[in-house]
C-alpha positions in Angstrom: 55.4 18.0 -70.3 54.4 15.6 -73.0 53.7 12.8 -70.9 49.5 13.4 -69.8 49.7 11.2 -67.0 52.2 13.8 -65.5 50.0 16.3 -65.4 47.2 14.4 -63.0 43.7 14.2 -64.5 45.7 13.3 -68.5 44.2 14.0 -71.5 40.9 12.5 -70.6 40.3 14.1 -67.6 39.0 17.3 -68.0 35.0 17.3 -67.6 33.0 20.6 -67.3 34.5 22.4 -64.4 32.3 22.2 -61.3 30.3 24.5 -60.3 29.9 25.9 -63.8 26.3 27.7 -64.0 23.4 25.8 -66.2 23.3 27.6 -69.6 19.7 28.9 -68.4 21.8 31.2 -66.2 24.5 31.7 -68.0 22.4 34.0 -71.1 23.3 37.0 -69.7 27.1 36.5 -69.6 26.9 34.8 -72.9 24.9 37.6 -74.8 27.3 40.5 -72.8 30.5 41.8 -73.8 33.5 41.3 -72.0 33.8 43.6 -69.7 34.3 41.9 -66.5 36.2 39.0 -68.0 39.5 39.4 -68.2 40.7 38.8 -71.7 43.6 36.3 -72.7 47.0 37.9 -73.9 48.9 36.0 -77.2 52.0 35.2 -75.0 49.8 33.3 -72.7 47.7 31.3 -75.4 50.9 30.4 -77.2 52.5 29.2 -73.7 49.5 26.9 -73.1 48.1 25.9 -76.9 51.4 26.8 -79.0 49.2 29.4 -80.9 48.8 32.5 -80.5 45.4 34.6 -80.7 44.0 38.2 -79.7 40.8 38.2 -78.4 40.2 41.6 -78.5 40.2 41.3 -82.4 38.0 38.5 -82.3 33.7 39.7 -82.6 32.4 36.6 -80.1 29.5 39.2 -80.0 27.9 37.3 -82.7 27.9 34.2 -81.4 24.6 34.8 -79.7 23.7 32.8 -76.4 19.9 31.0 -76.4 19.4 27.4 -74.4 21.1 24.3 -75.0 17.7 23.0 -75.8 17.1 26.1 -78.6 20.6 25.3 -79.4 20.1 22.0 -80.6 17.0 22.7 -82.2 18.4 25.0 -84.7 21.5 22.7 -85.1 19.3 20.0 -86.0 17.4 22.3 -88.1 20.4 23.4 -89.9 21.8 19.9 -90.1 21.9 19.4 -93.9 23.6 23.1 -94.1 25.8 21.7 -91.5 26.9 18.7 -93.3 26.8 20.0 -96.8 29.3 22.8 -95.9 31.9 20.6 -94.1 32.1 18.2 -97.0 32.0 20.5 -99.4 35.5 22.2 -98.0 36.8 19.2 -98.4 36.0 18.7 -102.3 32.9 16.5 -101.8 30.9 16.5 -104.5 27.2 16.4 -103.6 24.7 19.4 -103.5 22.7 20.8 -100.4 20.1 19.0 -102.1 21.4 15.7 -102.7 22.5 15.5 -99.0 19.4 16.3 -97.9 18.4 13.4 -99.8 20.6 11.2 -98.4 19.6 11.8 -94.9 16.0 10.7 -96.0 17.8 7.5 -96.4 17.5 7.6 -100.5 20.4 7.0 -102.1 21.6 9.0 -104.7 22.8 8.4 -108.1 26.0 9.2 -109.8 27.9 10.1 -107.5 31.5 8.7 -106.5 30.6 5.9 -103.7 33.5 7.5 -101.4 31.8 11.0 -101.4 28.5 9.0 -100.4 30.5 7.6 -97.2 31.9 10.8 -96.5 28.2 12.8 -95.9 27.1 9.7 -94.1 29.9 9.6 -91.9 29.7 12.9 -91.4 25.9 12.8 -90.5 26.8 10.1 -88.0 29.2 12.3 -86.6 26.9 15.4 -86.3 24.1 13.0 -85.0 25.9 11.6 -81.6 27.1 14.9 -80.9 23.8 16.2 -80.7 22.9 13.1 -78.3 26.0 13.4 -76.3 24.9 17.3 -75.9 21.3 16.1 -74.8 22.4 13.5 -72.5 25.1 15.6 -70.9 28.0 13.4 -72.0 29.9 15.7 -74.1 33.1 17.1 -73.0 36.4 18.8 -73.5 38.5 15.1 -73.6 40.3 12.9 -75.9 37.8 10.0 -75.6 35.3 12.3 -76.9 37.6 14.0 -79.7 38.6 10.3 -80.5 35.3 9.0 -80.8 33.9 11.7 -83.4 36.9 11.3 -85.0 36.3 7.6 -85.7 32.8 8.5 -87.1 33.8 11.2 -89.7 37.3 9.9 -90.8 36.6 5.8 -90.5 36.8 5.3 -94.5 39.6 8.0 -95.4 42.1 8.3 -92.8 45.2 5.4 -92.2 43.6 4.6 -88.9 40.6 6.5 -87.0 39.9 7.2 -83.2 43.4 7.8 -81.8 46.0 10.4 -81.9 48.9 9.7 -84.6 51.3 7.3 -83.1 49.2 5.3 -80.8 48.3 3.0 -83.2 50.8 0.7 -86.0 51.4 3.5 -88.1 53.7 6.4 -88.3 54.7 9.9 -89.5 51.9 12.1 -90.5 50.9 15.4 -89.7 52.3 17.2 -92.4 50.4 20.2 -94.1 49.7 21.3 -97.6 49.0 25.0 -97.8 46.5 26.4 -100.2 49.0 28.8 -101.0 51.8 26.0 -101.8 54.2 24.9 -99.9 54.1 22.2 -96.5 54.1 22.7 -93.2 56.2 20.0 -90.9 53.6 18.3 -88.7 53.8 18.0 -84.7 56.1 15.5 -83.3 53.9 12.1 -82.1 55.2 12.3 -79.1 54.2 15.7 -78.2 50.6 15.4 -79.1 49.2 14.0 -76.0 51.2 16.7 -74.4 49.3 19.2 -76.6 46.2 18.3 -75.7 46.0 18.0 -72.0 48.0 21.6 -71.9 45.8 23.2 -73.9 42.5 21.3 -72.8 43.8 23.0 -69.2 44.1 26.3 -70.1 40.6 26.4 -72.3 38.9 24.9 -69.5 40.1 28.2 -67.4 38.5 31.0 -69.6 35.7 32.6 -68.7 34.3 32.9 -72.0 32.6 29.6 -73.3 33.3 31.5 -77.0 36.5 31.4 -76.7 37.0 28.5 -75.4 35.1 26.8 -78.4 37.3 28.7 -80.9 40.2 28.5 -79.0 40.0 24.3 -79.3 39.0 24.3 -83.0 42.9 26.0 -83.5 44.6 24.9 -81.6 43.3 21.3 -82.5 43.5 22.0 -85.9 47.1 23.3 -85.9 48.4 20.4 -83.8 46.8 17.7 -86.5 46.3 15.4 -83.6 44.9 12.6 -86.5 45.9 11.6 -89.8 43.2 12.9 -91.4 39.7 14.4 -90.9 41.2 16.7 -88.2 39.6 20.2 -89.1 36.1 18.1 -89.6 36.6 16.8 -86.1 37.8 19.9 -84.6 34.9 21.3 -85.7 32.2 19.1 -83.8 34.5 19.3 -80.8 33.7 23.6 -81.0 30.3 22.9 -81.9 30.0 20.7 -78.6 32.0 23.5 -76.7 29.5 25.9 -77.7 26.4 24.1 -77.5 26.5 22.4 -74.6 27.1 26.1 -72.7 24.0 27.2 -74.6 25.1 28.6 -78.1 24.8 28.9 -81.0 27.0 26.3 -83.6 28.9 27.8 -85.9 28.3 27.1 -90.0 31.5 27.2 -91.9 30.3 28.1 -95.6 32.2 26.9 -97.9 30.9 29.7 -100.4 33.8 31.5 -98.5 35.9 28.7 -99.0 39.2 31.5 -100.2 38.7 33.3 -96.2 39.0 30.0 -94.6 42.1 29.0 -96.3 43.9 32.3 -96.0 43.0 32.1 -92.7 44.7 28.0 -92.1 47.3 29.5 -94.2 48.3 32.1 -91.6 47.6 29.4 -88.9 49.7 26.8 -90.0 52.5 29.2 -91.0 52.8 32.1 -88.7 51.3 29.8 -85.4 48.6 33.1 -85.1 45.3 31.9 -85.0 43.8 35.1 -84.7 42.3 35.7 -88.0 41.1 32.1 -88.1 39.5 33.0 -84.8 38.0 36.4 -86.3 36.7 34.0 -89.4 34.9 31.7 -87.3 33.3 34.4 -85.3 32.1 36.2 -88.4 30.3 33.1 -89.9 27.5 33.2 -87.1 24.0 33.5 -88.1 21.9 36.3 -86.3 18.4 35.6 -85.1 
């Protein structure tokens, strides 16, 4: 169906699922393997997200569980990493240090004023999520996705904070591989479609890891936005994870040629498992 108000709650209905344990009691799940949890198979990810992943190929084992409270302490710890790295894969200019500058509220010097606006819309992005984690607010649904999106991508894409198509302009969602080559985007009138379907079926796994990683594809494959999706996809994993009491994820952009390979694949093939594996093998161990 691409029509959200057929399938009952729509797009901005899903919330965390009732009756899903505090993360104080989750730990124990979270920091286990799998056994007990029955894993996805590709036929049924690509049915419900139209990618396809293995899990079993996938090492969630390093993304270790903690507390949400622990887990947004070191995310804001690791908030200029954070930030640095995100802009940094996409061709922003400043160093570690001068964003850690910036976010001291001094201004730096000769740099281009657009790369300027990018870290500090990132940092505003980064910023609420962490509030929205605190305050309970965050969750899997296009008015959260939408409003991230308007913070990190409100001075470089055609219009910011809804899907393409529900604004006045068109077209969009084509891809440039790293490799060469482009990649037709998803029909507008699919993408609300997209969402709640696969919003649904990430909502059903048992794993919280998964379902993080699981969004941040299939999100990023669909290009629900006209730009700043991947940046946006990411703080909607980071949410996913952290508000179940894990660790977020730092995407370094020192291994910038992995992460491209991997989209490459993605975009391409529709397999989202090494993107998946990528992801996974990023984490940071205590």
């Amino acid at each position: 169906m691409t029509d959200e108000q057929s399938r009952g709650l729509g797009a901005d209905g899903y919330r965390t699922r009732p009756g899903r344990p505090p993360a104080a009691t989750t730990e124990a799940r979270a920091g286990a393997p799998r056994r007990g949890l029955r894993a996805t198979t590709p036929d049924e990810t690509f049915a419900a997200t139209a990618v396809r992943w293995d899990i079993t190929r996938v090492p969630l084992d390093r993304i270790e569980s903690s507390s949400i409270e622990r887990a947004r302490h070191r995310f804001r710890a690791s908030l200029p990493d954070l930030v640095w790295n995100a802009a940094a894969l996409e061709g922003n200019t400043f160093t570690l240090p001068e964003v850690r500058t910036l976010l001291d509220g001094v201004t730096v010097g000769g740099r281009p004023l657009d790369d300027e606006k990018q870290v500090l819309a990132l940092v505003d992005g980064y910023t609420h999520l962490d509030e929205l984690v605190a305050s309970g607010s965050f969750s899997l649904s296009k008015s959260v996705s939408d409003d991230l999106h308007r913070r990190v991508a409100i001075h470089e894409a055609i219009e910011s904070g809804g899907f393409r198509g529900e604004g006045d302009v068109g077209g969009g969602g084509t891809v440039r591989l790293a490799s060469g080559g482009l990649v037709v985007g998803v029909p507008q009138s699919e993408l609300a479609g997209r969402f709640a379907a696969s919003a649904d079926f990430l909502e059903a796994l048992d794993d919280p890891r998964e379902r993080a990683l699981g969004y941040f594809v299939s999100a990023t494959r669909s290009q629900f936005y006209f730009d700043g999706n991947k940046r946006t996809a990411r703080l909607m994993m980071t949410g996913l994870l952290m508000s179940e009491g894990y660790e977020a994820v730092s995407l370094p952009v020192a291994r910038k040629f992995e992460f491209n390979k991997a989209l490459d694949i993605l975009f391409t093939d529709d397999d989202a498992t090494p993107l998946m594996a990528f992801i996974a093998s990023c984490a940071s161990r205590a």
